[in-house]
N, CA, C and O of each residue as an XYZ file, in Angstrom:
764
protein
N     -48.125   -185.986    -56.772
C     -48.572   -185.621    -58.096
C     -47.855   -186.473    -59.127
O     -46.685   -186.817    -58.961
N     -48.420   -186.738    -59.972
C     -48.028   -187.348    -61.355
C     -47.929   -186.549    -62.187
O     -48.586   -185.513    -62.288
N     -46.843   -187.057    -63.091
C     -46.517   -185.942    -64.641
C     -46.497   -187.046    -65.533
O     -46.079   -188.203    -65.591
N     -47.288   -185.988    -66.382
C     -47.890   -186.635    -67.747
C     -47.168   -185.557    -68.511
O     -47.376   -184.409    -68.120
N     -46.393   -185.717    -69.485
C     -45.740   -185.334    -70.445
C     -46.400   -185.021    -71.962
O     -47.092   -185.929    -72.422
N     -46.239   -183.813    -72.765
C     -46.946   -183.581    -74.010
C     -45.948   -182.871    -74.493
O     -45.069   -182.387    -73.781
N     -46.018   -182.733    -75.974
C     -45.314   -181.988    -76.782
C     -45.081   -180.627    -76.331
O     -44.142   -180.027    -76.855
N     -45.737   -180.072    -75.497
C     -45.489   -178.602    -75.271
C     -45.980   -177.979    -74.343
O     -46.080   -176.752    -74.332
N     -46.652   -179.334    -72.719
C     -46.692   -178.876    -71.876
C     -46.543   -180.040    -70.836
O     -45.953   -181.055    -71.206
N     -47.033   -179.964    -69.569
C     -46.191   -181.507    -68.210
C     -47.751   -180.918    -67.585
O     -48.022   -179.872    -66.996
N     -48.487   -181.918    -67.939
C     -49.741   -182.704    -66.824
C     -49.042   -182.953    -65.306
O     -47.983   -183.548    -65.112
N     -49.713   -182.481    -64.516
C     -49.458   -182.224    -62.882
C     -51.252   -182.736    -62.780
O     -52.256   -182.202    -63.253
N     -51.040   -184.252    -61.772
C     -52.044   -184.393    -61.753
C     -52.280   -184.948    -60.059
O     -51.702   -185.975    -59.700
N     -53.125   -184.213    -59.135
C     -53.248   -184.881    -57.675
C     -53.826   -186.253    -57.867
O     -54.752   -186.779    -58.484
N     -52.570   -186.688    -56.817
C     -53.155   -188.447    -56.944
C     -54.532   -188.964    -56.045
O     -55.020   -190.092    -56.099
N     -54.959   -187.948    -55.303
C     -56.046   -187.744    -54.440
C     -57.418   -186.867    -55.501
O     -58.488   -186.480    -55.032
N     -57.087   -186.760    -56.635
C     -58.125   -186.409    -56.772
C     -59.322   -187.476    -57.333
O     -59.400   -188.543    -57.941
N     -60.421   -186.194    -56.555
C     -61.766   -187.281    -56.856
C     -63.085   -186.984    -57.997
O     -63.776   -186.038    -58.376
N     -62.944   -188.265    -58.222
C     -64.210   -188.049    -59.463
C     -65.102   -188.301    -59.612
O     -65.185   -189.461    -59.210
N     -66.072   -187.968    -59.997
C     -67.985   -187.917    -59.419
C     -67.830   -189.400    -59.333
O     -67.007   -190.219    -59.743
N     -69.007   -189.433    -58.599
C     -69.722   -190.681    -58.925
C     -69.877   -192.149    -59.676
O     -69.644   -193.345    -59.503
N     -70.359   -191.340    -60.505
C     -70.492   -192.386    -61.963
C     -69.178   -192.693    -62.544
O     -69.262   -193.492    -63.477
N     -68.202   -192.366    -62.317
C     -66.238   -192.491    -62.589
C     -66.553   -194.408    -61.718
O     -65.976   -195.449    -62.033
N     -67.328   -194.268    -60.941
C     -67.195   -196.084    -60.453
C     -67.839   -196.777    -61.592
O     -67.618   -197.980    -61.731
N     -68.594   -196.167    -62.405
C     -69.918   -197.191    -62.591
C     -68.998   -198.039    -63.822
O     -68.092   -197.410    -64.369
N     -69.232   -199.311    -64.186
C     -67.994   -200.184    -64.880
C     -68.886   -199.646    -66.357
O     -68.361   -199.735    -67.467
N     -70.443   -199.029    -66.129
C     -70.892   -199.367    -67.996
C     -70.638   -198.103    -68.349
O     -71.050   -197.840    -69.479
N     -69.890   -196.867    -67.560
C     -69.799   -195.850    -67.491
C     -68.478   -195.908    -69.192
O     -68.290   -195.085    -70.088
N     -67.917   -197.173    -68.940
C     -66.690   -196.609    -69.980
C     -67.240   -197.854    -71.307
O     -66.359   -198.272    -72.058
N     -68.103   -198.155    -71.421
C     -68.547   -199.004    -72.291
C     -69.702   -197.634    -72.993
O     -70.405   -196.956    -72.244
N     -69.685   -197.471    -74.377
C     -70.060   -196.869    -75.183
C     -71.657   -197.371    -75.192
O     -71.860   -198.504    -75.627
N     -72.580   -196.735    -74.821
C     -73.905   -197.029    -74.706
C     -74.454   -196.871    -76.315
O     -74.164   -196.034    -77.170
N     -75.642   -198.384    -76.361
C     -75.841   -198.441    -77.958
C     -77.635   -197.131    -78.166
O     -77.917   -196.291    -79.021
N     -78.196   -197.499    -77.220
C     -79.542   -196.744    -76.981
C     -78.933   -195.278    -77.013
O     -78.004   -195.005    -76.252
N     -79.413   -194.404    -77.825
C     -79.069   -193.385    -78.871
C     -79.654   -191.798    -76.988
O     -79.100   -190.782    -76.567
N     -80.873   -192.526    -76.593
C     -80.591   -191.205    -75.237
C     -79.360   -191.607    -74.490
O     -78.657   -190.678    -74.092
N     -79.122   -192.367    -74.327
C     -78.511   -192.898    -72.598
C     -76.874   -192.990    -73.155
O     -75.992   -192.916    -72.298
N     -76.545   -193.128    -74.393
C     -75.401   -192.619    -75.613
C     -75.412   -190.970    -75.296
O     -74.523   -190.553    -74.554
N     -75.874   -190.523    -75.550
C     -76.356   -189.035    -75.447
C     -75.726   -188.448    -74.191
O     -74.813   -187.639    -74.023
N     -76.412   -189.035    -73.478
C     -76.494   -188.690    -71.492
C     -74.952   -189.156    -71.459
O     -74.031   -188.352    -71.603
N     -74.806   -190.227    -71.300
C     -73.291   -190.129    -71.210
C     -72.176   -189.835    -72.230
O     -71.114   -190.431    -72.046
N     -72.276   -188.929    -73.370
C     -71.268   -188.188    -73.655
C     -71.248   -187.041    -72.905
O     -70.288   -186.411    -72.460
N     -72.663   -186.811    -72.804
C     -72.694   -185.094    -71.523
C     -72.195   -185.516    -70.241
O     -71.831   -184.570    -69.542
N     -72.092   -186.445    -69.820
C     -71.371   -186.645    -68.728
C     -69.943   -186.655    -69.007
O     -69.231   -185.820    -68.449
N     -69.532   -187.362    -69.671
C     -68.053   -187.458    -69.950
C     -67.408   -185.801    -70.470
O     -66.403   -185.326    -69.941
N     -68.006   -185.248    -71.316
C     -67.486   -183.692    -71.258
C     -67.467   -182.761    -69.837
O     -66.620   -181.936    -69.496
N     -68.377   -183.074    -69.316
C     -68.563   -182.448    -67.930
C     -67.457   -183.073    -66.807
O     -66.795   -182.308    -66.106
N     -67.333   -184.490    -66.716
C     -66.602   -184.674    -66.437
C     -64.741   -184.004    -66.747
O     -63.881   -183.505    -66.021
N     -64.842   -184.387    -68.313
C     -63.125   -183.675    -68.571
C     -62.956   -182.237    -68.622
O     -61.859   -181.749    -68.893
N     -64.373   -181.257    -68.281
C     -64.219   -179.937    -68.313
C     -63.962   -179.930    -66.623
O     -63.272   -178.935    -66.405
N     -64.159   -180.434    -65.720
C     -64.072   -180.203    -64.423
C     -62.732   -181.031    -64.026
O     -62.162   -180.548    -63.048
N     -62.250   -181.928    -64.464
C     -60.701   -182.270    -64.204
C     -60.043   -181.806    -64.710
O     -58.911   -181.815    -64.227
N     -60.263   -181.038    -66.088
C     -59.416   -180.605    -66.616
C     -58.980   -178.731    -65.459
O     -57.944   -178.483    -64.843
N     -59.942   -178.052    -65.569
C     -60.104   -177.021    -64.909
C     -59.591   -176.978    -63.208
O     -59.173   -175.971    -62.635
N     -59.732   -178.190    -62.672
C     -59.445   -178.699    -61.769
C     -57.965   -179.037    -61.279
O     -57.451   -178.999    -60.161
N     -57.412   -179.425    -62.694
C     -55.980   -179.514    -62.436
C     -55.344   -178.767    -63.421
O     -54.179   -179.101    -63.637
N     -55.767   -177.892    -64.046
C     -55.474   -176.661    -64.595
C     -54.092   -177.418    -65.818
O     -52.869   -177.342    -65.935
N     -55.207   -178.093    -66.491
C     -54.653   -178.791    -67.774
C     -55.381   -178.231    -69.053
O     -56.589   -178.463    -69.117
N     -54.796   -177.523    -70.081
C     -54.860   -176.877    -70.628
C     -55.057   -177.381    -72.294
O     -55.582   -176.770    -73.225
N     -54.567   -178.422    -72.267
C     -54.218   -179.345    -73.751
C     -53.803   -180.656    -73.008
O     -53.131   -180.868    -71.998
N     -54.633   -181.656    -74.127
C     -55.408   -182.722    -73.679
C     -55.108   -183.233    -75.064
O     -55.668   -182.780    -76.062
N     -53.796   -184.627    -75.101
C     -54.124   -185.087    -75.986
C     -54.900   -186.601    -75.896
O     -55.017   -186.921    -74.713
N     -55.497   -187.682    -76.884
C     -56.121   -188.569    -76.904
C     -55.144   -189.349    -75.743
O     -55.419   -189.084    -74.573
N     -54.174   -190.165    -75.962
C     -53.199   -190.383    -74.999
C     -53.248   -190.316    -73.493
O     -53.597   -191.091    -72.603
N     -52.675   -188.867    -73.562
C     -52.875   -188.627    -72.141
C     -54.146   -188.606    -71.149
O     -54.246   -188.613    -69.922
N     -55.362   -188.568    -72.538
C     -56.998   -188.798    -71.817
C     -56.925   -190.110    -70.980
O     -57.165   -190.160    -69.774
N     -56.478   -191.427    -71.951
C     -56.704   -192.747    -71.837
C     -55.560   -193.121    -70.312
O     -55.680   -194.034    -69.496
N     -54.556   -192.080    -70.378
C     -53.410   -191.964    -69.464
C     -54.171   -191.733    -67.976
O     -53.992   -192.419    -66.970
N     -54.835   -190.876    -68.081
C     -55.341   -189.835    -66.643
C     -56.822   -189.513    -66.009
O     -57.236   -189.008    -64.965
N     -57.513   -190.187    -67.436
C     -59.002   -190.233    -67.379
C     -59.467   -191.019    -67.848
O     -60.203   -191.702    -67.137
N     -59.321   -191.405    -69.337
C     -60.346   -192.806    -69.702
C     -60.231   -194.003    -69.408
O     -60.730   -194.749    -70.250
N     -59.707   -194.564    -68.423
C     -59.354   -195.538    -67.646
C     -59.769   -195.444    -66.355
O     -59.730   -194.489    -65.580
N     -60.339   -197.012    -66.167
C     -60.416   -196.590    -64.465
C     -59.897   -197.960    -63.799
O     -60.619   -198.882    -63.417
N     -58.477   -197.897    -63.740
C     -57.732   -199.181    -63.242
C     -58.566   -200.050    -61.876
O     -58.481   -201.278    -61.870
N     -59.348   -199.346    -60.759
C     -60.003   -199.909    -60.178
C     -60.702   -200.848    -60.299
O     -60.738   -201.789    -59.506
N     -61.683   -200.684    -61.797
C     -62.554   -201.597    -62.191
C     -61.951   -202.371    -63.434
O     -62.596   -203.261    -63.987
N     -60.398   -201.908    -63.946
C     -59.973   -202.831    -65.042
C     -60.601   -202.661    -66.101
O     -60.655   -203.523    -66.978
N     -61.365   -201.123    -66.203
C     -61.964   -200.757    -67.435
C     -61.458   -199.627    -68.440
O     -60.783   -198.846    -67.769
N     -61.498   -199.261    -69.624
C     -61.374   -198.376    -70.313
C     -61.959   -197.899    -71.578
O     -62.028   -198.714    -72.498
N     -62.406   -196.655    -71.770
C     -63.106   -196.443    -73.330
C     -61.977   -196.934    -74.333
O     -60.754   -196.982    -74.205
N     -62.680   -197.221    -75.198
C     -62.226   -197.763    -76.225
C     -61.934   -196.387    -77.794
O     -61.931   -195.237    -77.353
N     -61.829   -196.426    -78.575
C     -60.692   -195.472    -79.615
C     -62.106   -194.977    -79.703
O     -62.324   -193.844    -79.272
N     -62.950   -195.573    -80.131
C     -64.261   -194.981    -80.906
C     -64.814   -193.880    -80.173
O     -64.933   -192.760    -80.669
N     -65.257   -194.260    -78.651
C     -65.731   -193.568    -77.870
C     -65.030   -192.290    -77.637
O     -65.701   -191.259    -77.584
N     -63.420   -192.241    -77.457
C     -62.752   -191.231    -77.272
C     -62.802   -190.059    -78.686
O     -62.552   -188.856    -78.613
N     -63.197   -190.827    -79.920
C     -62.513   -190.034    -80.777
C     -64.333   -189.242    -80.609
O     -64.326   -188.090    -81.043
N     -65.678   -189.681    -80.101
C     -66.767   -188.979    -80.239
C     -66.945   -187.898    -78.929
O     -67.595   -186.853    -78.939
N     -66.056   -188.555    -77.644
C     -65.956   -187.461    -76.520
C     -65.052   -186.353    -77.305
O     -65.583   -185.243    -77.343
N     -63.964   -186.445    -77.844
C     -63.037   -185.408    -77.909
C     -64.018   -184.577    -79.419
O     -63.761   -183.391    -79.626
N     -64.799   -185.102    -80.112
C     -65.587   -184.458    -81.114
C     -66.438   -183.662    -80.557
O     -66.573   -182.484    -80.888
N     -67.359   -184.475    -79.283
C     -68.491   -183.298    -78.891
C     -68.175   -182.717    -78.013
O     -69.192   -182.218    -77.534
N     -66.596   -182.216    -76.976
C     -66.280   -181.034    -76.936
C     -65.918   -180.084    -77.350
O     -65.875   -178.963    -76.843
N     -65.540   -180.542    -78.581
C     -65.160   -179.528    -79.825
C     -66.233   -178.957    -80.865
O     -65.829   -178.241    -81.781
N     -67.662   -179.274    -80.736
C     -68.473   -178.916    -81.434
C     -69.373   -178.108    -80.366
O     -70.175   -177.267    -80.771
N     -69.238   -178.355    -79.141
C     -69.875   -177.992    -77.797
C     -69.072   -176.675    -77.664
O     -69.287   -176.119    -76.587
N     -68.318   -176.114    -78.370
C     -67.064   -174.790    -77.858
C     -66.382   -175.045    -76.732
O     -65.668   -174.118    -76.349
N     -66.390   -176.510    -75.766
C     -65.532   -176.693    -74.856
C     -64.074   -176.955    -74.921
O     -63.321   -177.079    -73.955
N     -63.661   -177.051    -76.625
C     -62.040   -177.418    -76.466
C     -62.158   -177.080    -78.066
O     -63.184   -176.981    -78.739
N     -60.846   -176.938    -78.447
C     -60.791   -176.590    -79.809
C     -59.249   -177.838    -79.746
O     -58.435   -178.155    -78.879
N     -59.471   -178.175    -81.014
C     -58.226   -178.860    -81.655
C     -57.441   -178.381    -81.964
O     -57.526   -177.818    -83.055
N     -56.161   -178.301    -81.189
C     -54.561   -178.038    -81.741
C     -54.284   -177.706    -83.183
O     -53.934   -176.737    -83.856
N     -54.699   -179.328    -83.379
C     -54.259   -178.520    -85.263
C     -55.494   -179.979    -86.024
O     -55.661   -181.186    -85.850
N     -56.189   -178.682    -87.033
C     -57.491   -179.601    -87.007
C     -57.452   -180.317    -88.156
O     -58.544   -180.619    -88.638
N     -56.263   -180.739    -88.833
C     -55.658   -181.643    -89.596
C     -55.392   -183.010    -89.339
O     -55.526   -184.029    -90.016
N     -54.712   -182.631    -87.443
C     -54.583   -184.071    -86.768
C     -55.353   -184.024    -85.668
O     -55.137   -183.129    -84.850
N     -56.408   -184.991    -85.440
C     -57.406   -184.552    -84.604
C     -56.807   -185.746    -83.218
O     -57.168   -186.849    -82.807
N     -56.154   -185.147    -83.006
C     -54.991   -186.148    -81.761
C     -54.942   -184.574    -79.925
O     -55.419   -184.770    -78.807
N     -54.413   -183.657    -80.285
C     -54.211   -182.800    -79.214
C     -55.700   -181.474    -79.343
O     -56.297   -180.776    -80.163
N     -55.662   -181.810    -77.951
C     -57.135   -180.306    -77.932
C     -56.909   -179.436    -76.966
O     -56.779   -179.878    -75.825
N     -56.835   -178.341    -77.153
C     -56.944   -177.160    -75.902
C     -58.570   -177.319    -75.013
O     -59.640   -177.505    -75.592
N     -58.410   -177.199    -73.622
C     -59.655   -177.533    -73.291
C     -60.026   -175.948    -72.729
O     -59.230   -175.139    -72.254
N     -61.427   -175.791    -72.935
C     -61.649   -174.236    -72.400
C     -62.724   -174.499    -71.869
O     -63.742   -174.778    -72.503
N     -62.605   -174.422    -70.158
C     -63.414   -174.797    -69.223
C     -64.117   -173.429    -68.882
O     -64.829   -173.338    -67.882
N     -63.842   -172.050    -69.984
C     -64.342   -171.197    -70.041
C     -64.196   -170.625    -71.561
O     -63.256   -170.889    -72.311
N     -64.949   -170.061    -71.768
C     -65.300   -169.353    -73.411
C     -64.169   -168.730    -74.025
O     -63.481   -167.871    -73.473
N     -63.953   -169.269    -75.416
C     -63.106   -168.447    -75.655
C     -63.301   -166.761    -75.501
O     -62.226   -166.163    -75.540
N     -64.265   -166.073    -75.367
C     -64.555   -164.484    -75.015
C     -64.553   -164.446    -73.779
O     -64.685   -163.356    -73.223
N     -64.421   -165.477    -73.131
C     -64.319   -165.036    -71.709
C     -63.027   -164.818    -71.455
O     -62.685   -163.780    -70.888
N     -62.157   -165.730    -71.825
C     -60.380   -165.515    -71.843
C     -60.074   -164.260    -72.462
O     -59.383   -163.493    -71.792
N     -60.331   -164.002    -73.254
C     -60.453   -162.812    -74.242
C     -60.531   -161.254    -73.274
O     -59.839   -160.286    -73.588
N     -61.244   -161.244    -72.386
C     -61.920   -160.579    -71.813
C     -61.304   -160.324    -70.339
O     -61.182   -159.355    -69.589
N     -60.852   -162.240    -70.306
C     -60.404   -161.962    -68.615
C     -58.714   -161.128    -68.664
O     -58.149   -160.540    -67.743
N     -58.183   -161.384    -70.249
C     -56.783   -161.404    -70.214
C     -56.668   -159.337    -70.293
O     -55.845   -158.591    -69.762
N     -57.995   -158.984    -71.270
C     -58.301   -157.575    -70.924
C     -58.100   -156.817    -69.945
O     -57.524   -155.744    -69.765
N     -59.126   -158.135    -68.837
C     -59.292   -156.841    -67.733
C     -57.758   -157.235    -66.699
O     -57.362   -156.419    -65.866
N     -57.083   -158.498    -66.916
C     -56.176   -158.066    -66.133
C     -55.407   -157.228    -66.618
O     -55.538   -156.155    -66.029
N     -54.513   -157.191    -67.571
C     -53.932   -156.128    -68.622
C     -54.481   -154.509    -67.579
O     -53.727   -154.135    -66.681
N     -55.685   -153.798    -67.837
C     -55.999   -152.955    -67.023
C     -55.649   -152.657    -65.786
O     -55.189   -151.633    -65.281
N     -56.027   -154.044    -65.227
C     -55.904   -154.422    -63.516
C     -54.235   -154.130    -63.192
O     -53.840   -153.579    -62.165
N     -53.588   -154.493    -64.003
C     -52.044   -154.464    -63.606
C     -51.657   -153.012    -64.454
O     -50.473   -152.715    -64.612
N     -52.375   -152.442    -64.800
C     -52.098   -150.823    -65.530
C     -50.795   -151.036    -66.714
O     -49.767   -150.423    -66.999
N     -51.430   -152.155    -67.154
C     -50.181   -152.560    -68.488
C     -50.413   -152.384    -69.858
O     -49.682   -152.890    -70.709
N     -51.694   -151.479    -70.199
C     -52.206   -151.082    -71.040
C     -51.188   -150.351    -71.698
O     -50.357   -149.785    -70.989
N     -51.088   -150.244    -73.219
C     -50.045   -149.743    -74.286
C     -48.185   -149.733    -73.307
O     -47.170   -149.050    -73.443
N     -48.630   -151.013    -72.278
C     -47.007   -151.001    -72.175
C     -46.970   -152.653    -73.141
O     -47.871   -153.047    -73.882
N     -45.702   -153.357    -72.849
C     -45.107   -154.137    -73.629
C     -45.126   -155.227    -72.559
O     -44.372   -154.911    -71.638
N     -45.727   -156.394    -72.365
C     -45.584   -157.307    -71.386
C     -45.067   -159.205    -72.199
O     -45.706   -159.797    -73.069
N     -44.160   -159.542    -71.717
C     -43.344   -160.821    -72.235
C     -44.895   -161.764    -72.102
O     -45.812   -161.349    -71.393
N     -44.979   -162.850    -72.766
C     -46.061   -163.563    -72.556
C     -45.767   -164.473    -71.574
O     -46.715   -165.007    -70.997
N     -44.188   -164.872    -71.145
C     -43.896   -165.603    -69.982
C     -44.043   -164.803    -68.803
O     -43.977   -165.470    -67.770
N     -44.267   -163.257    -68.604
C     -44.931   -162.513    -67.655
C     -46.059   -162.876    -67.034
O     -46.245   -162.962    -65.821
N     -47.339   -163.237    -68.537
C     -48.665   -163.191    -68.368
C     -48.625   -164.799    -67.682
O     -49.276   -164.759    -66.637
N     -48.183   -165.920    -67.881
C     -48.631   -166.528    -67.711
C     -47.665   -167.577    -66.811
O     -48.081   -168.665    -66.413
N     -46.094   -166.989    -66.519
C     -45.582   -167.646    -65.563
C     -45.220   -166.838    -64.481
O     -44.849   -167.315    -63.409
N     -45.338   -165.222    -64.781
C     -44.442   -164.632    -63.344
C     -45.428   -164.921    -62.068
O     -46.642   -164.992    -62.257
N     -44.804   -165.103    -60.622
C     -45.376   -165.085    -59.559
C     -46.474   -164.384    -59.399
O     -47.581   -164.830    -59.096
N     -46.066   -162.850    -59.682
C     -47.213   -161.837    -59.440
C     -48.208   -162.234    -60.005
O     -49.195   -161.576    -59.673
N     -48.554   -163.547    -61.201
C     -50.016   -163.492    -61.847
C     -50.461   -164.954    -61.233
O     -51.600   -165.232    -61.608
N     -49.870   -165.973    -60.386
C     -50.301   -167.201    -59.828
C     -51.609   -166.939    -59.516
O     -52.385   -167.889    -59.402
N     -51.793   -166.391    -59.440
C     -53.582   -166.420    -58.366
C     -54.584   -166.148    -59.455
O     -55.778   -166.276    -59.187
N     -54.178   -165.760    -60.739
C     -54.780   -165.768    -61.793
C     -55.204   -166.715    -62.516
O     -54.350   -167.598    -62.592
N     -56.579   -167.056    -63.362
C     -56.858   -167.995    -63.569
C     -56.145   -168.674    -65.029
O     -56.507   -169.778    -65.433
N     -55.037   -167.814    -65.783
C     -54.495   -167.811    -66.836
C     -53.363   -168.369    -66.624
O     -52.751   -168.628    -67.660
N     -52.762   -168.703    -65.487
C     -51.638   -168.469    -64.467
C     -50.937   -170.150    -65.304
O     -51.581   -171.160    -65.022
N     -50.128   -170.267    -65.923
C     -49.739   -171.529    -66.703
C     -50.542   -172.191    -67.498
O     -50.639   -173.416    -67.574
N     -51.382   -171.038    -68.361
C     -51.856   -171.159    -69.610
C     -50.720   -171.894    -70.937
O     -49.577   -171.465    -71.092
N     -51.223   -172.868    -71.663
C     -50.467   -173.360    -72.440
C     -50.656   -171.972    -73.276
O     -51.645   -171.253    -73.426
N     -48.892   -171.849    -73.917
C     -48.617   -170.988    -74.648
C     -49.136   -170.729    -76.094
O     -49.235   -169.720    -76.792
N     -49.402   -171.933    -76.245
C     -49.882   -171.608    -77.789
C     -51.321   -171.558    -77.777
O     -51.807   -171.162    -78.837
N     -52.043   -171.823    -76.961
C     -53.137   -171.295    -77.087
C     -53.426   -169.975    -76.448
O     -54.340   -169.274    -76.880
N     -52.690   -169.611    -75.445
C     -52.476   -168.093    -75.410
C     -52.552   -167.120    -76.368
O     -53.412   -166.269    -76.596
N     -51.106   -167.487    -77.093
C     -51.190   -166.935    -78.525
C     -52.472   -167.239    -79.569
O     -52.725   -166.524    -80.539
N     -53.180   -168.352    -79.211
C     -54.521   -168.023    -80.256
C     -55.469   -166.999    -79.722
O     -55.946   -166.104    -80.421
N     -55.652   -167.123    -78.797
C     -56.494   -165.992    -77.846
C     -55.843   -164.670    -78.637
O     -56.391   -164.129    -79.598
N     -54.383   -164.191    -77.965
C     -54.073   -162.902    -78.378
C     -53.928   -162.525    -79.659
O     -53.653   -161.347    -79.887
N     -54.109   -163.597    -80.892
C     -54.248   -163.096    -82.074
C     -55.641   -162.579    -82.634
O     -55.907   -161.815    -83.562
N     -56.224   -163.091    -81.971
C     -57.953   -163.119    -82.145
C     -58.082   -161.660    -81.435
O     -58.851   -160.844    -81.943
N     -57.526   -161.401    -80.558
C     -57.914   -160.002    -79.973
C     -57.061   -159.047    -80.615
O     -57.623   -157.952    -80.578
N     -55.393   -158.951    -81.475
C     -54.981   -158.455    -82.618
C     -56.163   -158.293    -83.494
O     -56.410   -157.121    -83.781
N     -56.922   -159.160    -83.969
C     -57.539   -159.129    -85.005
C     -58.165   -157.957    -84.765
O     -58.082   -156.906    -85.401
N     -58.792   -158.210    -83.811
C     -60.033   -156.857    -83.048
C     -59.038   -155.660    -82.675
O     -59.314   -155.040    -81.648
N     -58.026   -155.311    -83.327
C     -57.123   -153.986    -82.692
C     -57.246   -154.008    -81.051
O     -57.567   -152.938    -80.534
N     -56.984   -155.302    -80.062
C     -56.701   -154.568    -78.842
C     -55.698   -155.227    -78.203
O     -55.530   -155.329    -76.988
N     -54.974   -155.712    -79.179
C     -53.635   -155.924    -78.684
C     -52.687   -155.866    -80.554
O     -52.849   -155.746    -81.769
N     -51.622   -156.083    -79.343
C     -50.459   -156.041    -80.851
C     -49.129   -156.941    -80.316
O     -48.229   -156.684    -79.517
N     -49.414   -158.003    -81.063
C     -47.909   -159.334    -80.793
C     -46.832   -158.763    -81.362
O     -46.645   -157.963    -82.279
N     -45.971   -159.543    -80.373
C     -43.945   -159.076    -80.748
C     -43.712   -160.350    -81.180
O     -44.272   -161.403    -80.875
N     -42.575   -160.056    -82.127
C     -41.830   -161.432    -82.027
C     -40.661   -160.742    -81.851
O     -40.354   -159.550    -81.848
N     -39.865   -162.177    -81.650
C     -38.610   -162.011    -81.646
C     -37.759   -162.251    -83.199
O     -38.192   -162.304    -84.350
N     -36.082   -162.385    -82.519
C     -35.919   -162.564    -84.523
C     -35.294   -163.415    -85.469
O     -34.550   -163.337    -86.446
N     -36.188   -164.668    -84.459
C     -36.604   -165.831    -85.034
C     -38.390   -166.123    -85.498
O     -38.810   -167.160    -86.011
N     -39.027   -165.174    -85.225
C     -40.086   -165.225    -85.852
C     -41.202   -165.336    -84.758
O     -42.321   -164.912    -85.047
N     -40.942   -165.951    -83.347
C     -41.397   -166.618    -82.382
C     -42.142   -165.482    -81.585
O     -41.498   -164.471    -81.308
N     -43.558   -165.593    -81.170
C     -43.996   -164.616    -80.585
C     -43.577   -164.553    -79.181
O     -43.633   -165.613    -78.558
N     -43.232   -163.665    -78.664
C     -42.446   -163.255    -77.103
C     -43.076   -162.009    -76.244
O     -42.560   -161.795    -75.147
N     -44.115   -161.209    -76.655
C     -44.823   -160.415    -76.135
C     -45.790   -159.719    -76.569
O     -45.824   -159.633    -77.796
N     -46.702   -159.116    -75.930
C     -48.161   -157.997    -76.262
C     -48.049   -157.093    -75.536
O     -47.564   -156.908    -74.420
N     -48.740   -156.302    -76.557
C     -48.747   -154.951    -75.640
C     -50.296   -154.657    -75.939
O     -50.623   -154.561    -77.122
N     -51.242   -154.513    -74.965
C     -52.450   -154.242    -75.267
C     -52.352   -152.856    -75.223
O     -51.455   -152.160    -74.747
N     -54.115   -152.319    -76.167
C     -54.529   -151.448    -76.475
C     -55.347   -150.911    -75.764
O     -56.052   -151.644    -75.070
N     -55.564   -149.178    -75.684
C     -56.865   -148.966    -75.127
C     -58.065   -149.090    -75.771
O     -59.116   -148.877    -75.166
């Protein structure tokens, strides 16, 4: 495995892993000018970084580390170029497949190879599942203790955790702790 390094999380990436098809094709990373076949392959390229990403359970994705681990394909000595990346990382973010870190600097993206209501929902029913309802659970519980590995949340980047669980605060079915430095450190969901 390879580590790819980010402000606030370590890319673990199998050096065996494999990527469709069209990952050979050399016009695959050349920005197509014909406005369908432009089209067709941005839907490929999201599909593509929603299935590696999900795949190697990478969570935040900055431009960088794309060009680092994906937009390159050293085999053929090819790579997208700034333009192309800055319209892939746009139409997963207009697609609801990734939301931007901070949408001031459009550089780091959380990727959600599932809905944000689906996270919403899945983090619910485990909460239930583990009978942790109106108890108090650390967020390094939810998303690093052993007992939750097999979970699909299971080394969720933290700060998008915390966007999830504020969004479900919002909706009264949880309630964030901090600590007393200000820093959020646990939830306790609601019934």
């Amino acid at each position: 495995m390879s580590t790819t390094t980010s402000s606030s999380s370590v890319i673990l990436i199998n050096p065996n892993y494999k990527f469709p098809e069209y990952y050979r094709w050399p016009f695959f990373f050349t920005l197509q000018r014909h406005p369908e076949t432009r089209k067709k392959q941005i839907e490929m390229w999201v599909k593509l970084i929603i299935q590696f990403c999900k795949d190697n359970k990478v969570w935040r994705l900055s431009k960088s580390e794309f060009y680092e681990n994906i937009g390159k394909n050293p085999n053929l000595k090819r790579k997208l170029n700034n333009e192309a990346v800055d319209i892939i990382f746009n139409s997963l973010v207009s697609e609801n497949k990734a939301m931007y870190v901070n949408p001031k600097i459009l550089d780091d993206i959380f990727i959600l190879w599932k809905s944000y209501d689906e996270w919403e929902k899945i983090l619910l029913e485990a909460a239930t599942t583990r009978q942790s309802i109106e108890k108090i659970e650390t967020l390094d519980f939810i998303t690093q203790d052993e007992e939750n590995s097999t979970e699909e949340y299971y080394n969720m980047d933290r700060d998008l955790l915390i966007r999830i669980l504020k969004d479900l605060e919002e909706k009264g079915k949880c309630g964030l702790l901090k600590d007393e430095n200000g820093s959020y450190i646990a939830v306790k969901f609601f019934r």
